[in-house]
Backbone as a printed PyTorch tensor [residue, N CA C, xyz], in Angstrom:
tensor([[[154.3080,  82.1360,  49.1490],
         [152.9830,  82.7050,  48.9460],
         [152.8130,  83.9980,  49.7370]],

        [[153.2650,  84.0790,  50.9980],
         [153.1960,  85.2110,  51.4550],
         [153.4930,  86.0280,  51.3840]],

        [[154.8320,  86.0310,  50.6660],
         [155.1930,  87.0360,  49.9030],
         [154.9280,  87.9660,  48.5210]],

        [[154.1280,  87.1550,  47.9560],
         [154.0820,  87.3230,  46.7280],
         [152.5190,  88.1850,  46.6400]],

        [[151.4650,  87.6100,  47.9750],
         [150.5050,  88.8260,  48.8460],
         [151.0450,  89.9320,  49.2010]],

        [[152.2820,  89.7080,  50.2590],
         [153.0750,  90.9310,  50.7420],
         [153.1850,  92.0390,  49.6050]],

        [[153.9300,  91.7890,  48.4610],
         [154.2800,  92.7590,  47.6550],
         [153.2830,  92.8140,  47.1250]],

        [[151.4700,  92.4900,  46.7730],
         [150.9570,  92.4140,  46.4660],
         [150.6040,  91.8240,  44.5440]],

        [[151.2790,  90.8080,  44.5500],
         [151.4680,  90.2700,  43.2420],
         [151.1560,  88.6750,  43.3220]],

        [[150.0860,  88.3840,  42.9580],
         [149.3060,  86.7820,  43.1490],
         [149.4820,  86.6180,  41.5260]],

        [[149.8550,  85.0860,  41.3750],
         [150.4860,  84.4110,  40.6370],
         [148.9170,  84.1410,  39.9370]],

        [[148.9090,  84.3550,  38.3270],
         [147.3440,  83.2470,  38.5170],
         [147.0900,  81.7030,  38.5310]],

        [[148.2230,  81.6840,  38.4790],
         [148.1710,  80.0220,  38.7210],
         [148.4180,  79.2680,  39.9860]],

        [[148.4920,  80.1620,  41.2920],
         [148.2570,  80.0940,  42.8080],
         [147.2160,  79.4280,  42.9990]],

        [[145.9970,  79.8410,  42.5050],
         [145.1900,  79.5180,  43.1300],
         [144.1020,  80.3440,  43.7230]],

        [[144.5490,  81.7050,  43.9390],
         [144.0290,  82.6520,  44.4130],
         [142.7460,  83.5840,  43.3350]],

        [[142.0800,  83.7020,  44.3680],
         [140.5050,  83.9460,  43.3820],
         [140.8130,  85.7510,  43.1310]],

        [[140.6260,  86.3830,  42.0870],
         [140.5960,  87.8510,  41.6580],
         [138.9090,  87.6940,  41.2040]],

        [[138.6640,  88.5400,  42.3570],
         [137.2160,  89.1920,  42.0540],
         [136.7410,  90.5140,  41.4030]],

        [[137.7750,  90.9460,  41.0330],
         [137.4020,  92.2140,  40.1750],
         [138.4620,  92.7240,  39.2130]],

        [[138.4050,  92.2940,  38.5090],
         [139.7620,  92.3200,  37.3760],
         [139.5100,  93.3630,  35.6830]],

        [[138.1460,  93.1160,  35.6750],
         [137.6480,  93.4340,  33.5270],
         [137.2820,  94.9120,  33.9690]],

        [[137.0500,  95.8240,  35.2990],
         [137.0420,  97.0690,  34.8730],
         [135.6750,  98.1260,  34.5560]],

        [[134.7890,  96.7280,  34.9240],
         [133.1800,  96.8750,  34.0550],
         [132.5360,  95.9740,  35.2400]],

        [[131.4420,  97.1130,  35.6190],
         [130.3000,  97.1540,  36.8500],
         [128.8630,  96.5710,  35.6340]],

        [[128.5030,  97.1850,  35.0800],
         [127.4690,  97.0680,  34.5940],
         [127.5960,  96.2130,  33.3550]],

        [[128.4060,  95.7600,  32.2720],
         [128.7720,  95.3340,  31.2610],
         [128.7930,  93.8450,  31.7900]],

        [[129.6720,  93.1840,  32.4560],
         [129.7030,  91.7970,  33.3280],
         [128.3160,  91.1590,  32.5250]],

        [[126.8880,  91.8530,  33.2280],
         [125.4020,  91.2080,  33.0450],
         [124.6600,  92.2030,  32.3000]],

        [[123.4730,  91.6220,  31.0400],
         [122.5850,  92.3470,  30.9830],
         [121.9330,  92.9780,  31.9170]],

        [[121.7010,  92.3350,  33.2410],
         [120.8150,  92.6730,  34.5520],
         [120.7600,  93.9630,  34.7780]],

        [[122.2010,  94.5530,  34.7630],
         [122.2490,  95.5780,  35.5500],
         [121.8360,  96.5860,  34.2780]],

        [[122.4070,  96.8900,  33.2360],
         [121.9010,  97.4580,  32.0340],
         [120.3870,  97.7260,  31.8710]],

        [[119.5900,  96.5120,  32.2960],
         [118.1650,  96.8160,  31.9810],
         [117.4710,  97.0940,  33.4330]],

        [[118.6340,  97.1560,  34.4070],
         [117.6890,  97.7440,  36.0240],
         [118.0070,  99.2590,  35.9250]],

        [[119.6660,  99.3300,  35.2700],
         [119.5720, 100.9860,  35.0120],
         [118.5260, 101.4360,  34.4360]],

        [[118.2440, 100.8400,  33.3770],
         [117.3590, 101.3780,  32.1880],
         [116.4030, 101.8540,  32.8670]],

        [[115.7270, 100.6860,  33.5060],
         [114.1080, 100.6730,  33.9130],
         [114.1810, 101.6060,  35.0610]],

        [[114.8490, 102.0250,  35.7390],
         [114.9570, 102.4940,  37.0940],
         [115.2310, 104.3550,  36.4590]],

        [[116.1190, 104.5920,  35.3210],
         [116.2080, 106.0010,  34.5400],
         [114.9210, 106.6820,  34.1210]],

        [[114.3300, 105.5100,  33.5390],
         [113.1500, 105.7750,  32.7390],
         [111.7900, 105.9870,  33.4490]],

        [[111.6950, 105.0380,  34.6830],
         [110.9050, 106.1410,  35.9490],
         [111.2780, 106.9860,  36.2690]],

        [[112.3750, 107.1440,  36.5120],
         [112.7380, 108.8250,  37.0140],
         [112.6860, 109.8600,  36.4040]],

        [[112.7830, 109.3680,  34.8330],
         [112.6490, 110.6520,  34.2780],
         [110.7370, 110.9600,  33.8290]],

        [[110.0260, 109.7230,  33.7220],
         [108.9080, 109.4700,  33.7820],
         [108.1320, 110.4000,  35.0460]],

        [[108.9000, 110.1570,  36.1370],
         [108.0840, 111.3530,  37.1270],
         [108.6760, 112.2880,  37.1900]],

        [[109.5920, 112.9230,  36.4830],
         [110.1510, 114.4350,  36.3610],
         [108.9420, 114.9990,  34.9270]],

        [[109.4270, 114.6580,  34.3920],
         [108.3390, 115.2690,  33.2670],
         [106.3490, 114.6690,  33.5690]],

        [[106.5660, 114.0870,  34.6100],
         [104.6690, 113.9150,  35.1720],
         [104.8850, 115.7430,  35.8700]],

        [[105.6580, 115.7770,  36.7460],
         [105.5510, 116.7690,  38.1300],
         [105.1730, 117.9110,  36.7090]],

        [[105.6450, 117.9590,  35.6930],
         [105.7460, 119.2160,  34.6420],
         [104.3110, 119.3880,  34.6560]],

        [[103.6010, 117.9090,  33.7440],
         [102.5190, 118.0550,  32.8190],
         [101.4890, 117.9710,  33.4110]],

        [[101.6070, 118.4520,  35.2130],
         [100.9080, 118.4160,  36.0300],
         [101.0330, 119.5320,  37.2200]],

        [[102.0270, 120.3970,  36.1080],
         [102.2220, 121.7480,  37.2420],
         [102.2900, 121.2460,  38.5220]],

        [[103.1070, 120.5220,  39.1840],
         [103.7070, 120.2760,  40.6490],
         [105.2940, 120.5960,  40.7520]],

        [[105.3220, 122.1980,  41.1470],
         [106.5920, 122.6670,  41.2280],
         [107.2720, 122.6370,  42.3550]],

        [[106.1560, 121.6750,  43.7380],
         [106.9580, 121.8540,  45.2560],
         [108.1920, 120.8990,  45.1810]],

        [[108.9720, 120.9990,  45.9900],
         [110.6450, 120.2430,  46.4270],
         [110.3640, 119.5470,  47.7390]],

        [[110.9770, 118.8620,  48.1540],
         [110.9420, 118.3910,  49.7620],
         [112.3160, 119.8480,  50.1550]],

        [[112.2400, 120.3500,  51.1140],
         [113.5010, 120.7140,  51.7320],
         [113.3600, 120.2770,  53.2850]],

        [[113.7140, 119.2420,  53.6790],
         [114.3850, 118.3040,  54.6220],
         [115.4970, 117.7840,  54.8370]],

        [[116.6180, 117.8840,  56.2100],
         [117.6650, 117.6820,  55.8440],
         [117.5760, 115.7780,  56.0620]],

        [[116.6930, 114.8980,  55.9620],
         [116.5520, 113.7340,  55.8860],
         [117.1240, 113.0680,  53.9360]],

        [[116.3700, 114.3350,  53.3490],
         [116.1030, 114.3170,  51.7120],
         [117.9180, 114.4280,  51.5760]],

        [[118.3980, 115.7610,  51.7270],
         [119.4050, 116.2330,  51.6620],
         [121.0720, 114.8690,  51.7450]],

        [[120.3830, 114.4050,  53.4800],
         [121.6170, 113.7090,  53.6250],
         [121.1920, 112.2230,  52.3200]],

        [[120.0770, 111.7310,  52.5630],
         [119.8760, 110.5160,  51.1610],
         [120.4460, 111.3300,  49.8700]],

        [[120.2790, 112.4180,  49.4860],
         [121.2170, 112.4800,  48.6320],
         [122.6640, 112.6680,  48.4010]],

        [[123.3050, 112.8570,  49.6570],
         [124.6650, 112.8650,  49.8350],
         [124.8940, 111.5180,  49.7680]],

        [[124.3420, 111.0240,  50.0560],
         [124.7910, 109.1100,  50.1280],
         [124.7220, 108.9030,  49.2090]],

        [[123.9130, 109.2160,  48.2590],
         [123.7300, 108.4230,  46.9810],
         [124.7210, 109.3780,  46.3500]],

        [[125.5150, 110.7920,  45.9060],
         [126.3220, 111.3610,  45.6990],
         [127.5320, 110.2760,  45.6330]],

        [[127.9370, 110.3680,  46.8820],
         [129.0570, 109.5890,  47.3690],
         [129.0210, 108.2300,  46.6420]],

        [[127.7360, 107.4580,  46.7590],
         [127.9520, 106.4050,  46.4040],
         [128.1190, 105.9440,  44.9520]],

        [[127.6870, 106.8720,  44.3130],
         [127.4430, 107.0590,  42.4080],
         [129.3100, 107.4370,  41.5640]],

        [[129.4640, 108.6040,  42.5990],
         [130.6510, 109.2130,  42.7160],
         [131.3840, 107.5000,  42.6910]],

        [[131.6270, 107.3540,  43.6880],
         [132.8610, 105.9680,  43.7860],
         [132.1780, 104.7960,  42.9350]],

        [[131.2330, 104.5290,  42.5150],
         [131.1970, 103.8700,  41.3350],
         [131.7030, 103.9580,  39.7720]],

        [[131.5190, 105.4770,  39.5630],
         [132.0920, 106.0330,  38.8740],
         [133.6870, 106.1240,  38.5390]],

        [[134.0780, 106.1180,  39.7040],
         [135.7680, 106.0750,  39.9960],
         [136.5660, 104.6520,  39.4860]],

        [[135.4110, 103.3850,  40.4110],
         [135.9350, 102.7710,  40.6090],
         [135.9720, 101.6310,  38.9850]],

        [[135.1900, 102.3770,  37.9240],
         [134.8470, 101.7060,  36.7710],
         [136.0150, 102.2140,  35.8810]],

        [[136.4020, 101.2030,  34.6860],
         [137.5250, 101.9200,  33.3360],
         [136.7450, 102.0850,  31.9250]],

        [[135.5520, 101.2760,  32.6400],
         [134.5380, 101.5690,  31.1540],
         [133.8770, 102.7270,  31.3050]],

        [[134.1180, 103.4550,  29.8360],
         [134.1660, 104.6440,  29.0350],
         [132.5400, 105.1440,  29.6360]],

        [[131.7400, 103.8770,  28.9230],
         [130.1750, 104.4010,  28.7880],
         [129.3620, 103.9640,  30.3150]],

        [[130.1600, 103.6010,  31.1580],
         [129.9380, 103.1740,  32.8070],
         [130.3440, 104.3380,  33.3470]],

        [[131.4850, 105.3820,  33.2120],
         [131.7540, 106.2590,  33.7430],
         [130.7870, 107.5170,  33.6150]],

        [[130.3050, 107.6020,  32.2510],
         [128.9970, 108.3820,  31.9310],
         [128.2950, 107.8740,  32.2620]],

        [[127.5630, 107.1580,  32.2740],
         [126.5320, 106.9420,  33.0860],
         [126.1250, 107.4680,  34.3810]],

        [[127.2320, 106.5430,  35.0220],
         [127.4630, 106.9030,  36.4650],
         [127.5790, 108.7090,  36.6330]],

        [[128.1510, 109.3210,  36.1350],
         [128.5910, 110.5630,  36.0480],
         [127.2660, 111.5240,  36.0860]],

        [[126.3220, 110.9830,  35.0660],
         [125.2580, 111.4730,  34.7750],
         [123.9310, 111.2080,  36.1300]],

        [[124.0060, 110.4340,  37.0300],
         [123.5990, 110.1340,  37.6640],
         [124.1390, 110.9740,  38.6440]],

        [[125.3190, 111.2820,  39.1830],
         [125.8890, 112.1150,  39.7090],
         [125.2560, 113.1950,  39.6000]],

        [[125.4240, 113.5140,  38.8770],
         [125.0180, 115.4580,  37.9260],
         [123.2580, 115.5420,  38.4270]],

        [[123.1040, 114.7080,  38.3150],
         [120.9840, 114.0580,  38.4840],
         [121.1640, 114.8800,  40.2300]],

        [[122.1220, 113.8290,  41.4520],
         [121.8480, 113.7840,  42.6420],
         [122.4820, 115.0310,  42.6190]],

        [[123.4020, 115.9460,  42.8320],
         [123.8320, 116.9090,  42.5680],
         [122.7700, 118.3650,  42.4390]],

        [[122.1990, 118.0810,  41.8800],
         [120.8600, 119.1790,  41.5030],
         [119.7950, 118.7700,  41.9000]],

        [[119.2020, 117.7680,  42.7050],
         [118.2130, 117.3080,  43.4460],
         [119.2050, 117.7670,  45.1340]],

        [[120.2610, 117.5730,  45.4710],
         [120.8800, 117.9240,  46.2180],
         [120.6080, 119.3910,  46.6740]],

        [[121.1420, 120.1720,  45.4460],
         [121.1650, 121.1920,  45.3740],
         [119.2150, 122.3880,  46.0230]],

        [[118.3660, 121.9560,  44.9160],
         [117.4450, 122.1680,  45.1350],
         [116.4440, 121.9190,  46.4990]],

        [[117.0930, 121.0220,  46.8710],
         [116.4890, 120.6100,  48.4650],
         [117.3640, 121.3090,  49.6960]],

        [[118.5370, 121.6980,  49.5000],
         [119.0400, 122.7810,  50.0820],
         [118.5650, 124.0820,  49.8740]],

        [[118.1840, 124.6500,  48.7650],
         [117.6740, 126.0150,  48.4740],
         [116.1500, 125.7980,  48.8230]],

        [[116.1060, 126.5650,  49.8250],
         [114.6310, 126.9380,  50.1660],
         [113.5570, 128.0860,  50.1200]],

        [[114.3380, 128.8860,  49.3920],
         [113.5470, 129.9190,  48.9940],
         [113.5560, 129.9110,  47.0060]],

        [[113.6040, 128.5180,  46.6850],
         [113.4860, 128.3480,  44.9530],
         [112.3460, 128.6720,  44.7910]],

        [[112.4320, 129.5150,  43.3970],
         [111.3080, 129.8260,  42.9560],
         [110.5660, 128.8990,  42.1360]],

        [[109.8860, 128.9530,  41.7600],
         [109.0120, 127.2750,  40.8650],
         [109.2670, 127.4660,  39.1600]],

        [[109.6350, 128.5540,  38.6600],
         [109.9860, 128.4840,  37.6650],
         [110.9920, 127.9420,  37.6350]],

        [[111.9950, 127.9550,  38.6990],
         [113.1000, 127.1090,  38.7880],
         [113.3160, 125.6020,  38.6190]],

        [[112.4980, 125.3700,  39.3020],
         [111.8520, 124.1650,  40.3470],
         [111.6240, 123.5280,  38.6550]],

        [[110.4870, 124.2920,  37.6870],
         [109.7400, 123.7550,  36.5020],
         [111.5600, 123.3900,  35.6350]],

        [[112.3030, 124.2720,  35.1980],
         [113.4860, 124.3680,  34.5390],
         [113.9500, 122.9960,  34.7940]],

        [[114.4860, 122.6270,  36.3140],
         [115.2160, 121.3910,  37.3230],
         [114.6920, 120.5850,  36.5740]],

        [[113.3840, 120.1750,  36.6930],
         [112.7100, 119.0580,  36.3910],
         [112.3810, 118.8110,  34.7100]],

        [[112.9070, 120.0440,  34.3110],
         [112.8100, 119.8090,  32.7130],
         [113.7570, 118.8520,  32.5260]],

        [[115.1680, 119.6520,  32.9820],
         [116.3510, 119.5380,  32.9570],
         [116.8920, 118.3770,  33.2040]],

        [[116.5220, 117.6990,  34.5700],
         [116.6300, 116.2930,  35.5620],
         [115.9810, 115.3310,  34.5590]],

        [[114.9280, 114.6910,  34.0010],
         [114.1470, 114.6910,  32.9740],
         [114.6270, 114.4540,  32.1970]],

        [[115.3290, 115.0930,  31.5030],
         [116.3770, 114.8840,  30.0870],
         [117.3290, 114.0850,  30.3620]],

        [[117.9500, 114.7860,  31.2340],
         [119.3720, 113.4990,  31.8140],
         [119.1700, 112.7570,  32.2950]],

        [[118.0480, 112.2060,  32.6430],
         [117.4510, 110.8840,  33.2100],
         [117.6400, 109.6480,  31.9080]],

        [[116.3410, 110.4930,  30.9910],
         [116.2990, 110.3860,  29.6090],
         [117.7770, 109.4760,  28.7270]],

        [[118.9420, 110.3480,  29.2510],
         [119.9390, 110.6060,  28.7130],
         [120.5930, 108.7870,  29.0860]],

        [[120.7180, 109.4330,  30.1760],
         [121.5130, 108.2010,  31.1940],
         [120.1740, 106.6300,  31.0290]],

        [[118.7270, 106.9340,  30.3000],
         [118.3800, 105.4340,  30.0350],
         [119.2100, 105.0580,  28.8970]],

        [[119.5460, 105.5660,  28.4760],
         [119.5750, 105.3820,  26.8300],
         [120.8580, 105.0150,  27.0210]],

        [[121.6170, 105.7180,  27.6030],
         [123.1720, 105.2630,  27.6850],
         [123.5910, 103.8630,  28.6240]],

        [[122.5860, 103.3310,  29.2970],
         [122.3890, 101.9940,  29.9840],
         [122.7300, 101.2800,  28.8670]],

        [[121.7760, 101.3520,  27.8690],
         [121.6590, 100.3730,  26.8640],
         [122.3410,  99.9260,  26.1120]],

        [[123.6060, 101.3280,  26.0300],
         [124.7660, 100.9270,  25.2370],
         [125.4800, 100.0000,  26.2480]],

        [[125.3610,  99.3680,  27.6020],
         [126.2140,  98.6870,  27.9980],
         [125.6470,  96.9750,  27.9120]],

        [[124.2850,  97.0860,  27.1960],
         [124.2920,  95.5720,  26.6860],
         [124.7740,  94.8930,  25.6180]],

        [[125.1890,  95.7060,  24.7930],
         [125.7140,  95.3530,  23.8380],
         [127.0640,  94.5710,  24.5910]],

        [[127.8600,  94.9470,  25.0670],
         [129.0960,  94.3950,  25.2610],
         [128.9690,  93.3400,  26.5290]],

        [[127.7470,  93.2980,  26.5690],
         [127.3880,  91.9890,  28.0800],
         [128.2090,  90.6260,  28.1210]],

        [[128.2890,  89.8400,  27.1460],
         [128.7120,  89.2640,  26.7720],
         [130.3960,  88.7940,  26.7990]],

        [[130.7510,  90.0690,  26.5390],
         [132.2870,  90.5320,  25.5680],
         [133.2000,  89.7210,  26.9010]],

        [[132.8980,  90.3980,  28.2930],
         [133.6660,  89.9160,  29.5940],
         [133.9670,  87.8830,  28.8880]],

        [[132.6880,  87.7320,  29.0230],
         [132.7040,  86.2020,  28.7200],
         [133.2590,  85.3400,  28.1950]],

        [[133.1690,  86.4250,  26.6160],
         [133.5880,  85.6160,  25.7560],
         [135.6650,  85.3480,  25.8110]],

        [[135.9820,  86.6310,  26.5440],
         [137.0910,  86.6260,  26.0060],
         [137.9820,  85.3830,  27.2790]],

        [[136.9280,  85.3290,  28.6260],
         [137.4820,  84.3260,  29.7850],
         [137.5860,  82.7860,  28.8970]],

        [[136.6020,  82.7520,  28.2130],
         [136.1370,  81.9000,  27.9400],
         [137.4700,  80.8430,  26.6300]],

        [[138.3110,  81.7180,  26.5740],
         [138.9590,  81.1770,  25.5130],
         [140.1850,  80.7440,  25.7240]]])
């Protein structure tokens, strides 16, 4: 047995538990599919409010800044660490989201037409990335069915 750890090659009939094997973060459960969803669809819900309410200010704080490096980083290696197609977009798109909220909270002399553009922009791909949640309920199941046989 120790060897077969050593070279890193577990038998499946050892005994030994594989906790991450199908490749798919979000697909596994509806759960996560409809927390993306719901969680996209506010965000893009208060990007297009800040519009239809002319609120073009930004935070620029480097408190804002580093929460979005974390969440960067952390979206980033989710992204990596997935083989599903429509998990990697997602994730990706979420990326691209913190990325330009990143961005904008570093620039402190943005102008608000800018600021209005961002939030058009952020907004859409929010938009984008609910919608693309949804394609990962469809296959919720699929993990299941195929253990299952």
């Amino acid at each position: 047995m120790d060897r077969q750890v050593k070279n890193g090659k577990v038998k499946a009939g050892t005994g030994a538990k594989q906790s991450y094997s199908s490749g798919h973060l979000m697909c596994r459960t509806p759960l996560w599919a409809v927390a993306g969803f719901l969680g996209c669809v506010y965000f893009a819900w208060l990007s297009f409010s800040h519009v239809t309410r002319q609120e073009y200010d930004w935070p620029h704080d480097w408190w804002t800044a580093a929460t979005y490096i974390v969440w960067i980083l952390l979206l980033a290696g989710l992204a990596l660490d997935t083989r599903c197609l429509r998990e990697r977009v997602f994730f990706g798109l979420l990326v691209i989201n913190f990325v330009i909220g990143c961005g904008l909270t570093l620039w402190h002399s943005i102008p608000a037409v800018n600021v209005r553009t961002a939030r058009i922009g952020t907004g859409t791909l929010w938009a984008l990335a609910a919608l693309l949640s949804l394609t990962t309920l469809g296959s919720a199941s699929e993990p299941r069915r195929k253990g299952s046989r």
